[in-house]
N, CA, C and O atoms as CSV, one atom per row, in Angstrom:
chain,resi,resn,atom,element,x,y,z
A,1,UNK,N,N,50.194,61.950,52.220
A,1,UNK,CA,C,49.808,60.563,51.999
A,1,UNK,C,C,48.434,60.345,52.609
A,1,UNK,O,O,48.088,60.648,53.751
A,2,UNK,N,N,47.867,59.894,51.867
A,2,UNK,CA,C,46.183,59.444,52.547
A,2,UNK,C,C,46.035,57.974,53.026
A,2,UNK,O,O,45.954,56.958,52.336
A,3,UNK,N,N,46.018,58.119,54.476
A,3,UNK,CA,C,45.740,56.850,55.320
A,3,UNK,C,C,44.535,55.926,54.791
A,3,UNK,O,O,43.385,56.364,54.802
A,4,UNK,N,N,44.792,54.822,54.396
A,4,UNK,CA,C,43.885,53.950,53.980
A,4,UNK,C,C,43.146,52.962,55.093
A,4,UNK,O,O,43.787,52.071,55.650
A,5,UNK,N,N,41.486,53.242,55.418
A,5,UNK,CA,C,40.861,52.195,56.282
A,5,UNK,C,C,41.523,50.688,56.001
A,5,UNK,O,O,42.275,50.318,55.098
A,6,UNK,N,N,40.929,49.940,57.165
A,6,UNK,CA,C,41.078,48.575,56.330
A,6,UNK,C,C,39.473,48.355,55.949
A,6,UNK,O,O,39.343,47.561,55.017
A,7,UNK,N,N,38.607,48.723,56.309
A,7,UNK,CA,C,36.836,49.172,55.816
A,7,UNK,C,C,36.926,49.124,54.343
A,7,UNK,O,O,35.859,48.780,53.835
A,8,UNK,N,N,37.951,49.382,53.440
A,8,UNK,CA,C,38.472,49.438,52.360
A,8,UNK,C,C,37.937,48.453,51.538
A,8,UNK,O,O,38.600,47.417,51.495
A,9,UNK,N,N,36.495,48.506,50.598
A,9,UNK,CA,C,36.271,47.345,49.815
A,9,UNK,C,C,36.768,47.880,48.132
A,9,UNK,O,O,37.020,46.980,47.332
A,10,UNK,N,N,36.848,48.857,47.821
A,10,UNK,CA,C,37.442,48.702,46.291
A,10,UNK,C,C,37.748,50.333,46.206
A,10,UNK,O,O,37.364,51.293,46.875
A,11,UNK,N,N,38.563,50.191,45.141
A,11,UNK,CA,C,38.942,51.757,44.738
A,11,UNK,C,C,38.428,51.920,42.702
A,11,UNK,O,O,38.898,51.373,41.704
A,12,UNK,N,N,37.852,52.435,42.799
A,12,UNK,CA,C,38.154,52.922,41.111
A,12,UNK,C,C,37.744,54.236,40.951
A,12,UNK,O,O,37.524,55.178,41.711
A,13,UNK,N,N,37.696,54.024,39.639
A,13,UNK,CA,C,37.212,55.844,39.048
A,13,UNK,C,C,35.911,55.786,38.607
A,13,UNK,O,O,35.405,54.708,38.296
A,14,UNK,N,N,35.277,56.895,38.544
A,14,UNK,CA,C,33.825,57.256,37.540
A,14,UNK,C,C,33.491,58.520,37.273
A,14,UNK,O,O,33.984,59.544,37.745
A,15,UNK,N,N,33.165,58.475,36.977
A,15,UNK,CA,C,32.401,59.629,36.039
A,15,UNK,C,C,31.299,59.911,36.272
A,15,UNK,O,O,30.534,58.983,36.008
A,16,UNK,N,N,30.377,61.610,37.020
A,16,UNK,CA,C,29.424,62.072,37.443
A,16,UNK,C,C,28.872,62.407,36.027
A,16,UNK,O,O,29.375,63.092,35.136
A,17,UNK,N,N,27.407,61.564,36.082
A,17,UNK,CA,C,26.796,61.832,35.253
A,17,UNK,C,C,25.081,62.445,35.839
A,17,UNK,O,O,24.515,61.979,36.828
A,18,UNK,N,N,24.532,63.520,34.982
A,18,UNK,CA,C,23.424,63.807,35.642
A,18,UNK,C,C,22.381,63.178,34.717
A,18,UNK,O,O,22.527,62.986,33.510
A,19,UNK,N,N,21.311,62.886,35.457
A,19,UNK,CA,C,20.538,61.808,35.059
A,19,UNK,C,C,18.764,61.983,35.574
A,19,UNK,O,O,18.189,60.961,35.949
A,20,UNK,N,N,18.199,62.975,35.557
A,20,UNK,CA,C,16.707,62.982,35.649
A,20,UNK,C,C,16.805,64.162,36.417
A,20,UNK,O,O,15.671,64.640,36.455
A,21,UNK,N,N,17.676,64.945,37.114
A,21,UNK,CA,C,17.790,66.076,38.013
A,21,UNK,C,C,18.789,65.789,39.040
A,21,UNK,O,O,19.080,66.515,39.990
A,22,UNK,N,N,19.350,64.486,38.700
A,22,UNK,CA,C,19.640,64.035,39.919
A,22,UNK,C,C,21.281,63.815,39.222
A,22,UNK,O,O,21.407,64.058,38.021
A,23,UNK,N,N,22.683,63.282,40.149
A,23,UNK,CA,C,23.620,63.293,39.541
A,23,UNK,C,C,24.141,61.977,40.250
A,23,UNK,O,O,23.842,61.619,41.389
A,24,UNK,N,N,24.969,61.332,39.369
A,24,UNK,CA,C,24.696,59.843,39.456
A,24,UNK,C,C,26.136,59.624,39.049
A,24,UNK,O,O,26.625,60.228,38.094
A,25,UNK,N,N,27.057,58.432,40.055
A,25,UNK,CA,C,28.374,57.862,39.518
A,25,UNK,C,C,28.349,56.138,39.089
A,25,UNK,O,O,27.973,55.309,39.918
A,26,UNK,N,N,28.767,55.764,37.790
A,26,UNK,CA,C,28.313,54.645,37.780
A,26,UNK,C,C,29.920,53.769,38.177
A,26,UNK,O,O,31.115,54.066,38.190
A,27,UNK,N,N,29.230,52.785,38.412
A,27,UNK,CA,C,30.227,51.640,38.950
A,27,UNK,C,C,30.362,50.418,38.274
A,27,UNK,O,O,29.551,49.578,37.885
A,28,UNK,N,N,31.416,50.509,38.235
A,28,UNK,CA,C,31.788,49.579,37.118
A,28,UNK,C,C,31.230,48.289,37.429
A,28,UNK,O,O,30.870,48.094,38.589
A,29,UNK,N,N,31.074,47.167,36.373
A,29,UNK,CA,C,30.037,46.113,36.770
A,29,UNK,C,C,31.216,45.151,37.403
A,29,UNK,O,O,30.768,44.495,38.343
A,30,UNK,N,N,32.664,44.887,37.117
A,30,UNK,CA,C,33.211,44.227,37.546
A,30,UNK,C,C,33.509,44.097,39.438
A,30,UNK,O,O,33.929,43.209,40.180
A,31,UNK,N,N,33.031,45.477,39.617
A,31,UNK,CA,C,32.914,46.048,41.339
A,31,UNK,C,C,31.610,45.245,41.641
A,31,UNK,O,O,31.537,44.716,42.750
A,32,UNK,N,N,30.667,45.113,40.844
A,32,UNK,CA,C,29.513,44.572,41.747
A,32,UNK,C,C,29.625,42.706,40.926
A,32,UNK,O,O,28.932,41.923,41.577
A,33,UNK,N,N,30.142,42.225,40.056
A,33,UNK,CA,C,30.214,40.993,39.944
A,33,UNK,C,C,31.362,40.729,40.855
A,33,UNK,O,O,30.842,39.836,41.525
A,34,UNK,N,N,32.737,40.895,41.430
A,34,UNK,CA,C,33.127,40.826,42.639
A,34,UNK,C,C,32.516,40.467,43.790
A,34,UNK,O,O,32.554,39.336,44.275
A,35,UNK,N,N,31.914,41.471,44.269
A,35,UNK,CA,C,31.097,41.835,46.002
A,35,UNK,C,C,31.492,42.833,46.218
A,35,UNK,O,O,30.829,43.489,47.022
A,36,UNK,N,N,32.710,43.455,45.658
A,36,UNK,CA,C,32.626,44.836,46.629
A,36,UNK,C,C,32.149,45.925,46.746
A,36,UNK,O,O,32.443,46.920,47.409
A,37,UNK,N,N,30.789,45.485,45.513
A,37,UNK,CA,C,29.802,46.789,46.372
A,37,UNK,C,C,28.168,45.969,45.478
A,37,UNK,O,O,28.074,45.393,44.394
A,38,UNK,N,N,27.329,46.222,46.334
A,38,UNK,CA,C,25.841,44.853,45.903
A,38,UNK,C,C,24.493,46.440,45.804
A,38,UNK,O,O,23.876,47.193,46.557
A,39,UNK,N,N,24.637,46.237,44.741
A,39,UNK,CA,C,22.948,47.383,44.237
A,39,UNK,C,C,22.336,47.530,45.522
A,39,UNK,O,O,22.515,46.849,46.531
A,40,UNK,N,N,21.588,48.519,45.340
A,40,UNK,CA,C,20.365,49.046,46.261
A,40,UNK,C,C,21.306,48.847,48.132
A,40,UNK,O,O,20.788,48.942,49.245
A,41,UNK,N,N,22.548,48.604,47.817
A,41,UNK,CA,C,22.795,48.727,49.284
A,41,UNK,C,C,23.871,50.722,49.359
A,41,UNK,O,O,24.414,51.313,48.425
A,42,UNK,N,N,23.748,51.150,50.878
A,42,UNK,CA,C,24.496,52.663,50.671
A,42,UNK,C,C,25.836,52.414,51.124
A,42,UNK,O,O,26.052,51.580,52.003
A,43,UNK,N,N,26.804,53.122,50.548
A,43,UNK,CA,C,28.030,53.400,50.790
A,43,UNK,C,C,28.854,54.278,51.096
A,43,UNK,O,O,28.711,55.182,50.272
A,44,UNK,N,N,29.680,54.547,51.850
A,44,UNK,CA,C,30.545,55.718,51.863
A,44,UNK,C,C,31.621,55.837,51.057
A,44,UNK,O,O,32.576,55.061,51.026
A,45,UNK,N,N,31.421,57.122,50.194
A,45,UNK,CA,C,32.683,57.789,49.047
A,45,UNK,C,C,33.551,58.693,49.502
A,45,UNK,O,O,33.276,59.628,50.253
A,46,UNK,N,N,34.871,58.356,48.937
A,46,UNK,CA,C,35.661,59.692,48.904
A,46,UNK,C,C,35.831,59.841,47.994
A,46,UNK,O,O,35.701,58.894,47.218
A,47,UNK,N,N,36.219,61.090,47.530
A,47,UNK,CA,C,36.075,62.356,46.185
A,47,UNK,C,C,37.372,62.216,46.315
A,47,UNK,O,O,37.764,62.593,47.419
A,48,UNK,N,N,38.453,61.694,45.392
A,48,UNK,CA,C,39.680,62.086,45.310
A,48,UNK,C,C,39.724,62.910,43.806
A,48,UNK,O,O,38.980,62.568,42.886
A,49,UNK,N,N,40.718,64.064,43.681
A,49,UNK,CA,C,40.588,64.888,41.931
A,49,UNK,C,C,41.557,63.889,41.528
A,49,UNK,O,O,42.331,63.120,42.097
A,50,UNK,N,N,41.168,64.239,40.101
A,50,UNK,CA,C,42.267,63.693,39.584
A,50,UNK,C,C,43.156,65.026,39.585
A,50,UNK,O,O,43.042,66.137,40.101
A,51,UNK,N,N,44.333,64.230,38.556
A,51,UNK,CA,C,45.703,65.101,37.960
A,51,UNK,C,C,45.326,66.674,38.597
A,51,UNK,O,O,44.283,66.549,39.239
A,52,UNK,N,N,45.665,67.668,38.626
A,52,UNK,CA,C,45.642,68.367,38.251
A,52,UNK,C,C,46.008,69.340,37.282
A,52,UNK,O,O,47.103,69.891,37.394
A,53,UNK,N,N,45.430,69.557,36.574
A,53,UNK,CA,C,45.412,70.259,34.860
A,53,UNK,C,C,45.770,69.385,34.355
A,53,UNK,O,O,46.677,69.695,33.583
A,54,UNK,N,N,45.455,67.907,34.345
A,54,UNK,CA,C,45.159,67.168,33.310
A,54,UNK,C,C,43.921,66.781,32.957
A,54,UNK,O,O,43.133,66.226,33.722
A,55,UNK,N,N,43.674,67.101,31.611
A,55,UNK,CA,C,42.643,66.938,30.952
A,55,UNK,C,C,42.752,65.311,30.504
A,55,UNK,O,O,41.630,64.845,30.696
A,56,UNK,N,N,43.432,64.518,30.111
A,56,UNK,CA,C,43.886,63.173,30.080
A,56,UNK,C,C,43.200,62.708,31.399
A,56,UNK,O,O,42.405,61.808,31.128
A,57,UNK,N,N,43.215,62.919,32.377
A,57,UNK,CA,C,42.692,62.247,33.432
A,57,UNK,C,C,41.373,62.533,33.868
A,57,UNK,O,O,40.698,61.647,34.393
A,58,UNK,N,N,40.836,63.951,33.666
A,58,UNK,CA,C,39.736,63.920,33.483
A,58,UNK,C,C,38.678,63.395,32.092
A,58,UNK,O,O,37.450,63.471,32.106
A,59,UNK,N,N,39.508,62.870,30.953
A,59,UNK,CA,C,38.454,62.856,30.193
A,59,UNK,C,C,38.830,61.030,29.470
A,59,UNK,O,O,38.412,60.452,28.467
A,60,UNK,N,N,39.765,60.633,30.541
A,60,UNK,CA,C,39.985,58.777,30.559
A,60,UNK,C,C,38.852,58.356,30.641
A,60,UNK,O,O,37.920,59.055,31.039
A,61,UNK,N,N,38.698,56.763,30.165
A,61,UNK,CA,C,37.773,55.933,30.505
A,61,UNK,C,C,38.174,55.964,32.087
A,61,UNK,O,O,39.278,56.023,32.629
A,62,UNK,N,N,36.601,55.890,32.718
A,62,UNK,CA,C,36.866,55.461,34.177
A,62,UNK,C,C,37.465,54.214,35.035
A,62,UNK,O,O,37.412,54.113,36.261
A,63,UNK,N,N,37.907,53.510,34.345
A,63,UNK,CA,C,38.575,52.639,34.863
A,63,UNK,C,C,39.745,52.559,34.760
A,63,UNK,O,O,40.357,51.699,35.394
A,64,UNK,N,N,40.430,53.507,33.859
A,64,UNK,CA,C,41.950,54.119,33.705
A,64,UNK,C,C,42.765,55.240,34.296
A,64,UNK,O,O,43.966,55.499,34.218
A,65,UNK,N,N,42.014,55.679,34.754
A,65,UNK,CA,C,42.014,56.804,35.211
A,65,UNK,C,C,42.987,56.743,37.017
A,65,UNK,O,O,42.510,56.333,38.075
A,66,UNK,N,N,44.157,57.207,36.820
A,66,UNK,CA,C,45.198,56.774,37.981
A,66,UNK,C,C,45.887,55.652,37.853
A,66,UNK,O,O,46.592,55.361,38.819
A,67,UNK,N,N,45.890,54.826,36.802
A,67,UNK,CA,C,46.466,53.617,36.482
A,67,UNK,C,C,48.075,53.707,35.533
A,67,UNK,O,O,48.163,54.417,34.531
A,68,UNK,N,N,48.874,53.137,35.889
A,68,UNK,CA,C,50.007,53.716,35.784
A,68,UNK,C,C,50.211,52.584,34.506
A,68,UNK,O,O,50.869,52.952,33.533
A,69,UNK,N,N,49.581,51.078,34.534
A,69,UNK,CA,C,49.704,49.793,33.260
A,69,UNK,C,C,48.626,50.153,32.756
A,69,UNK,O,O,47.652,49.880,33.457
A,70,UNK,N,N,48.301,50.923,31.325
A,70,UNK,CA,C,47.168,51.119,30.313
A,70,UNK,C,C,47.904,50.100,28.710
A,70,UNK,O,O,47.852,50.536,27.560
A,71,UNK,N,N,48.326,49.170,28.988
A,71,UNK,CA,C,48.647,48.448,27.565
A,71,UNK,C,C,47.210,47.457,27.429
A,71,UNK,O,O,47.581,46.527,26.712
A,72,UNK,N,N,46.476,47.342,27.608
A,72,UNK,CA,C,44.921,46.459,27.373
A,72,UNK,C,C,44.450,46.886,26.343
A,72,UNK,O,O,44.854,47.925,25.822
A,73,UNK,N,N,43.723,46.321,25.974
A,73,UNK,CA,C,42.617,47.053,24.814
A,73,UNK,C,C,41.963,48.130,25.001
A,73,UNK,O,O,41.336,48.312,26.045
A,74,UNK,N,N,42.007,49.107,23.919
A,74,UNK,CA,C,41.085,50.652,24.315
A,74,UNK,C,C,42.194,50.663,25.521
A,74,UNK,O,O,41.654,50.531,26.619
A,75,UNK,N,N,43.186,50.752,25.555
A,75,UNK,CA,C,43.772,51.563,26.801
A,75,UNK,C,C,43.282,51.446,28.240
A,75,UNK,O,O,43.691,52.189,29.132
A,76,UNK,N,N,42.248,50.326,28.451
A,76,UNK,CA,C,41.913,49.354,29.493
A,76,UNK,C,C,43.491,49.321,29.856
A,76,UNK,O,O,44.525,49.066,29.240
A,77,UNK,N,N,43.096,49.765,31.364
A,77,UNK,CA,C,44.236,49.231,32.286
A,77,UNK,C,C,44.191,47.736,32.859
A,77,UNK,O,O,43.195,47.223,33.370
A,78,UNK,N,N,45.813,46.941,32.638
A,78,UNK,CA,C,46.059,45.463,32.812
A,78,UNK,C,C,46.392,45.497,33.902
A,78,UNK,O,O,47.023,46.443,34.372
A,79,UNK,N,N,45.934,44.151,34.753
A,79,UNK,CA,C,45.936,44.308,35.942
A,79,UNK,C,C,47.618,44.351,36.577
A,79,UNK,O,O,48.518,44.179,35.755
A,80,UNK,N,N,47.860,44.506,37.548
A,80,UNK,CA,C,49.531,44.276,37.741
A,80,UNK,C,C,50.154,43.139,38.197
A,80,UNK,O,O,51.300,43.275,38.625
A,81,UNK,N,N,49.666,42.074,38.199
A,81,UNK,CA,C,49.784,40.632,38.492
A,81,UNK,C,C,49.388,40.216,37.043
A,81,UNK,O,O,48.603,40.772,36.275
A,82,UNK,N,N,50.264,38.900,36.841
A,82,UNK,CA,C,50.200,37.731,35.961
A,82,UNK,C,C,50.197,36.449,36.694
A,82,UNK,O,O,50.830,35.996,37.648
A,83,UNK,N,N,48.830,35.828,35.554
A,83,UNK,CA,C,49.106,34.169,36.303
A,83,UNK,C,C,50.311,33.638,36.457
A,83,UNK,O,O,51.078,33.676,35.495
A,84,UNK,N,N,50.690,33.092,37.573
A,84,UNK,CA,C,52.254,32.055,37.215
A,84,UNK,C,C,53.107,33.141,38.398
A,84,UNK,O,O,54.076,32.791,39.071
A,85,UNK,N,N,52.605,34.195,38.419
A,85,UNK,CA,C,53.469,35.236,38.938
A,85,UNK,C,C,53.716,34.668,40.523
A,85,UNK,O,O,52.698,34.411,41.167
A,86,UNK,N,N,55.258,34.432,41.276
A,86,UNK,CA,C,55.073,34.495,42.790
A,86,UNK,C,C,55.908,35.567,43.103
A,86,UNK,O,O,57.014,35.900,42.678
A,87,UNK,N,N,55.021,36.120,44.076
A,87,UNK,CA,C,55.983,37.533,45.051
A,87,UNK,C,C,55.674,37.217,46.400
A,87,UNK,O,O,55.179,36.123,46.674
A,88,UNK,N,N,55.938,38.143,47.343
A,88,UNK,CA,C,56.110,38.275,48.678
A,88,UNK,C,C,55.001,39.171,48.447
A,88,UNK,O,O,54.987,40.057,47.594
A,89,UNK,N,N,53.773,38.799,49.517
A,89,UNK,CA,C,52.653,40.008,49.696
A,89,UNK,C,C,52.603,40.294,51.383
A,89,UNK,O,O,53.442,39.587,51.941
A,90,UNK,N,N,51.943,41.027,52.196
A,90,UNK,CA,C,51.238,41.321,53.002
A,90,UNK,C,C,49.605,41.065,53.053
A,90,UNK,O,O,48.731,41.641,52.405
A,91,UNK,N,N,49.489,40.093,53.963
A,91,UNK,CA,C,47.475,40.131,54.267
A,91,UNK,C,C,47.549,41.368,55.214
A,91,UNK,O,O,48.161,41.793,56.193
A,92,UNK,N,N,46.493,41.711,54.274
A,92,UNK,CA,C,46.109,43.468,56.046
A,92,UNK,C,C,44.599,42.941,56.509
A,92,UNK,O,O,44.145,43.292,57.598
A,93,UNK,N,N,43.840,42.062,55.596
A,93,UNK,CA,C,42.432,41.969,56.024
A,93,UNK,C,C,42.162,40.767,55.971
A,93,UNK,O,O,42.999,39.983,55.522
A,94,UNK,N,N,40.760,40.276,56.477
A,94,UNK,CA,C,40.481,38.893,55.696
A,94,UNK,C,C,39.165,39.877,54.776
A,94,UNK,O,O,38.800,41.042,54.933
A,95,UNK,N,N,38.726,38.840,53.838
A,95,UNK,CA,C,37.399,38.553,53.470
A,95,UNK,C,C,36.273,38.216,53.686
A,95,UNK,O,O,36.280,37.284,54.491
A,96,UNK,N,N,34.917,38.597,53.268
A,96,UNK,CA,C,34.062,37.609,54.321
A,96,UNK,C,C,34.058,36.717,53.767
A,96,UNK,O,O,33.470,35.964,54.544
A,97,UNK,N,N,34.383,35.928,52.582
A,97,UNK,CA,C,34.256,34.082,53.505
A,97,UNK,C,C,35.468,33.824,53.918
A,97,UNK,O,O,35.972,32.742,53.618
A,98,UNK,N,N,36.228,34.836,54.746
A,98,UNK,CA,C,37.460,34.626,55.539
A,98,UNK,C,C,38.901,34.430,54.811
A,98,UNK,O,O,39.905,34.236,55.496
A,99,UNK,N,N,38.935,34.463,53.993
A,99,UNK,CA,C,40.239,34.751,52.845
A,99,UNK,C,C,41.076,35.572,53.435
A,99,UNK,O,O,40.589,36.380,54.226
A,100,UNK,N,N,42.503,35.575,53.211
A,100,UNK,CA,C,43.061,36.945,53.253
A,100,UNK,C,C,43.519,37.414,52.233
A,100,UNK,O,O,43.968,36.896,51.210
A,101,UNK,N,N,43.337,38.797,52.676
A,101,UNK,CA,C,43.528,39.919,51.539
A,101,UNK,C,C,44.726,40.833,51.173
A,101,UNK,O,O,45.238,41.784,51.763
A,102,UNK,N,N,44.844,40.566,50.658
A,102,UNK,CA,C,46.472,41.837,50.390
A,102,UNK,C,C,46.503,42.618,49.057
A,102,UNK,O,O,46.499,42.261,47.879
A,103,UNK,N,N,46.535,43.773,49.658
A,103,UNK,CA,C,46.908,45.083,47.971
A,103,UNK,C,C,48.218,44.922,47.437
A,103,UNK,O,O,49.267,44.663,48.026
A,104,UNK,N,N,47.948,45.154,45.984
A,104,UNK,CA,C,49.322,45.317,45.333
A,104,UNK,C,C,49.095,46.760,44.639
A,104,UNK,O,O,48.068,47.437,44.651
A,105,UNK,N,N,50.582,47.096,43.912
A,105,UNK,CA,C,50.441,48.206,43.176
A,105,UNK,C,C,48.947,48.562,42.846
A,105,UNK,O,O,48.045,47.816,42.466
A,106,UNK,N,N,48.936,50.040,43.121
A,106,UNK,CA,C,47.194,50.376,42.958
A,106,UNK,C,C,46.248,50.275,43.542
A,106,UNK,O,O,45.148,50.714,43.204
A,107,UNK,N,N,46.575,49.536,44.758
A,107,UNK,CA,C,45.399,49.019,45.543
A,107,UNK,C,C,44.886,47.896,44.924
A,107,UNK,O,O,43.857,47.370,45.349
A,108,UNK,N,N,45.388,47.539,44.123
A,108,UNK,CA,C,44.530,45.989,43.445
A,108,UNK,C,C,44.924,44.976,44.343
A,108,UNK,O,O,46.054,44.757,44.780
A,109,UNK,N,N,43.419,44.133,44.665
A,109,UNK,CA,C,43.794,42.979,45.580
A,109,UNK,C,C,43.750,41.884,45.056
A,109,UNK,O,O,43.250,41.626,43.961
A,110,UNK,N,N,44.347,41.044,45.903
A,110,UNK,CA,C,44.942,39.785,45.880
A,110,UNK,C,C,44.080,38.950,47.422
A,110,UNK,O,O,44.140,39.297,48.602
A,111,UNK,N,N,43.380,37.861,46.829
A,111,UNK,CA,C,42.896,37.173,47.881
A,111,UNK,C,C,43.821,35.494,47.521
A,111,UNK,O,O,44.118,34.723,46.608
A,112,UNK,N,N,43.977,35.769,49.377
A,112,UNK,CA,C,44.730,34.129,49.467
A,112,UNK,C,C,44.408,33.644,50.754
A,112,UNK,O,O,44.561,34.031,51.913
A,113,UNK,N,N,43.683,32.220,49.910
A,113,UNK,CA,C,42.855,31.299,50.817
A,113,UNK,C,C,43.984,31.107,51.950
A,113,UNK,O,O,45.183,31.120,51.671
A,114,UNK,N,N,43.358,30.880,53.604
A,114,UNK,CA,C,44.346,30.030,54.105
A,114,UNK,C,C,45.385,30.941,54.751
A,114,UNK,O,O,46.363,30.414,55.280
A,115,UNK,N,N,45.274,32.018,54.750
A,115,UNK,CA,C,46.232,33.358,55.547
A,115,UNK,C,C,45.561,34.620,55.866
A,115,UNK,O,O,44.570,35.161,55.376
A,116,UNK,N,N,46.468,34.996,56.947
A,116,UNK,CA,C,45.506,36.003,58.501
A,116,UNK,C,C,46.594,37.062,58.179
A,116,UNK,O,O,47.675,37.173,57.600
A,117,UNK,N,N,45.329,38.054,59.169
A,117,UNK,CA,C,46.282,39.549,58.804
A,117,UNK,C,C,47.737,39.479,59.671
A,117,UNK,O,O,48.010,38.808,60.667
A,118,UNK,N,N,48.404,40.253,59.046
A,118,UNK,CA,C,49.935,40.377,59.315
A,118,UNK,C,C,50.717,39.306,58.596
A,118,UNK,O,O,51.874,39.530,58.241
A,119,UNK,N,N,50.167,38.228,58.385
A,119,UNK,CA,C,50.792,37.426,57.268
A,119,UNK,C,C,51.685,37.727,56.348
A,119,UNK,O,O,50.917,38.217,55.520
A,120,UNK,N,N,53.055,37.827,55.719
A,120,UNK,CA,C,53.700,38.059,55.001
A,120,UNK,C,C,54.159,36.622,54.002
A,120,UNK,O,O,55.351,36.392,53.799
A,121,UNK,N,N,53.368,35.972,53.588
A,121,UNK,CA,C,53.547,34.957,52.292
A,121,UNK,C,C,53.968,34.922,50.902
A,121,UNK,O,O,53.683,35.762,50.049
A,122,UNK,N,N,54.667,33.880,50.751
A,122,UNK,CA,C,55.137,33.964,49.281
A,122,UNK,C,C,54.128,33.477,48.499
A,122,UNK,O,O,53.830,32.295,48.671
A,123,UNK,N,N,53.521,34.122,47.662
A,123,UNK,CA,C,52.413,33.893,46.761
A,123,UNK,C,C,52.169,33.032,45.767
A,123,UNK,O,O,53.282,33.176,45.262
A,124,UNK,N,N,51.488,32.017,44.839
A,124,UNK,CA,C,51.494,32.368,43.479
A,124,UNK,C,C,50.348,32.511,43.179
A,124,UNK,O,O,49.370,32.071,43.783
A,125,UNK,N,N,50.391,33.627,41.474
A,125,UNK,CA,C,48.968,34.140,41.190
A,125,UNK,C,C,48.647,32.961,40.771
A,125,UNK,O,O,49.536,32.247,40.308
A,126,UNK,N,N,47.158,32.447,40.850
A,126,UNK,CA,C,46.341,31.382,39.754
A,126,UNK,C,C,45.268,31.841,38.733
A,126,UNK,O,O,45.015,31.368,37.625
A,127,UNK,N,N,44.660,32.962,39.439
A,127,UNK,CA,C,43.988,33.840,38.601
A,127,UNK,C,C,43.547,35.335,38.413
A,127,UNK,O,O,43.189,36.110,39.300
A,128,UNK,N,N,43.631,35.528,37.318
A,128,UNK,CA,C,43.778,37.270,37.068
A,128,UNK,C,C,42.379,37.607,36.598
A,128,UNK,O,O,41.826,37.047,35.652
A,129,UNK,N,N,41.772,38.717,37.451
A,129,UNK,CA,C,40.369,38.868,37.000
A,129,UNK,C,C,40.968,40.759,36.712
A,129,UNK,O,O,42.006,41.160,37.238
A,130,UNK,N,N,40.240,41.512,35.973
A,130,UNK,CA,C,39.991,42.701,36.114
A,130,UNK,C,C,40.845,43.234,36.919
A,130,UNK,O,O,42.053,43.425,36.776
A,131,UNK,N,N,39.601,43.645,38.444
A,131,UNK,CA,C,39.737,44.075,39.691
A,131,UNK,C,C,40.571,43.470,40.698
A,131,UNK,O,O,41.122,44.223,41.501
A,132,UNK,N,N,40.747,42.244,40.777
A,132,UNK,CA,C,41.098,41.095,42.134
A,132,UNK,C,C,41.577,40.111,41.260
A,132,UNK,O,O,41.399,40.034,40.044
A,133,UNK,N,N,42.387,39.149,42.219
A,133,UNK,CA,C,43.702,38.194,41.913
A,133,UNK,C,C,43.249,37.104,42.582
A,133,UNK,O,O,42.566,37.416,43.557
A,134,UNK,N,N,43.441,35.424,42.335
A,134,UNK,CA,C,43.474,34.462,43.425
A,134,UNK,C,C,44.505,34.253,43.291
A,134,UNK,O,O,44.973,34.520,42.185
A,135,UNK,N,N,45.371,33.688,44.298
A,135,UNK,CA,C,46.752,33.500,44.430
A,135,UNK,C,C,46.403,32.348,45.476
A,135,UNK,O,O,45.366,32.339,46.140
A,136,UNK,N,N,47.656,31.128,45.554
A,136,UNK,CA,C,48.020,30.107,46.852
A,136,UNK,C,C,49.226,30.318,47.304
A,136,UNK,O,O,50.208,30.462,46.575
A,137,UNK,N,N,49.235,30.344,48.289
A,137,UNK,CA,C,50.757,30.342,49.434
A,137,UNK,C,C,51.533,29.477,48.675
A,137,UNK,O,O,51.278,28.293,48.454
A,138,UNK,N,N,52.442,30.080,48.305
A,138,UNK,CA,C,53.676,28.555,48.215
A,138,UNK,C,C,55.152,28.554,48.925
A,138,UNK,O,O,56.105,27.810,48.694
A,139,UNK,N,N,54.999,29.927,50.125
A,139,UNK,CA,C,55.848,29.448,51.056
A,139,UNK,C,C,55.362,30.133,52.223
A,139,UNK,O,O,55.328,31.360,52.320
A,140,UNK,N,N,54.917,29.171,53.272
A,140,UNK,CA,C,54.208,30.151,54.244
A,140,UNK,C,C,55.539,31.513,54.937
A,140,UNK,O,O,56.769,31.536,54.902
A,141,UNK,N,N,54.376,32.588,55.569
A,141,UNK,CA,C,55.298,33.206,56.297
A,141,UNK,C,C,56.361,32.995,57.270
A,141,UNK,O,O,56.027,32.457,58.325
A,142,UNK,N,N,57.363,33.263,57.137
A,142,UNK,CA,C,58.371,32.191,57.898
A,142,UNK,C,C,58.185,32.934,59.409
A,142,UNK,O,O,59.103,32.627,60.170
A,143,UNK,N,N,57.365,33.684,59.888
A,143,UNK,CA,C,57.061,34.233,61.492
A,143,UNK,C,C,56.526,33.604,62.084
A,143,UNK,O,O,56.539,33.744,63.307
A,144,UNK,N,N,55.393,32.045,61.103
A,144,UNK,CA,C,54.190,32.143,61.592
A,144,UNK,C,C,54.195,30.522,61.733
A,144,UNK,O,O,54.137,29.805,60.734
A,145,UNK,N,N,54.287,29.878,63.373
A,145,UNK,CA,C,54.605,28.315,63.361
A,145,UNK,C,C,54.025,27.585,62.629
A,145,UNK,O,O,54.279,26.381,62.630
């Protein structure tokens, strides 16, 4: 199992492309219309393989690639939350404008205004983007006075 930072701003896939001599991974635009990652700034990567001896996973669109819901268009993976949807999440982080944050299946996050890490809240989604979820508490954590 690979221990996840909470330093943790996004996970996806890409594809090494070489490009003038040089070899280049592009990032999907929905990662930088987000924030979790802003041009001309540097970052630290990890190299995870895909499948092994799958050619399906090496030769997916990069944004499908490890995604277990591919019913979208072109086999675009759907996110795993629906509006309307309430579950029980975990905050592990905040955000910077102080949100808290919680992963669901996939590492896809979920930001909810108004809750701190260790938080365990009953959710509902309000909006489904791509990458990230807004959700409101609609029953606070019952730990937390």
């Amino acid at each position: 199992m690979v221990e996840i930072p909470d330093s943790l701003r996004s996970v996806f896939s890409a594809t090494v492309h070489e490009r003038d001599g040089a070899y280049v991974l592009e990032v999907p635009r929905g990662e930088v219309d987000h924030g979790a990652v802003e041009p001309g700034r540097t970052y630290r990567l990890a190299v995870l393989a895909a499948a092994s001896g799958s050619t399906a996973a090496r030769d997916a669109p990069p944004s499908s690639v490890g995604d277990e819901r591919s019913g979208g268009p072109n086999g675009v993976p759907e996110p795993p939350v629906e509006e309307g949807e309430v579950r029980d999440v975990t905050i592990e982080t905040l955000g910077d404008q102080g949100d808290g944050i919680a992963k669901v299946e996939r590492g896809y996050v979920v930001i909810v205004p108004d809750a701190r890490p260790g938080d365990n809240p009953t959710v509902e989604i309000e909006q489904v983007r791509r990458n990230v979820a807004f959700a409101s508490v609609v029953d606070p954590d019952p730990g937390v006075p």
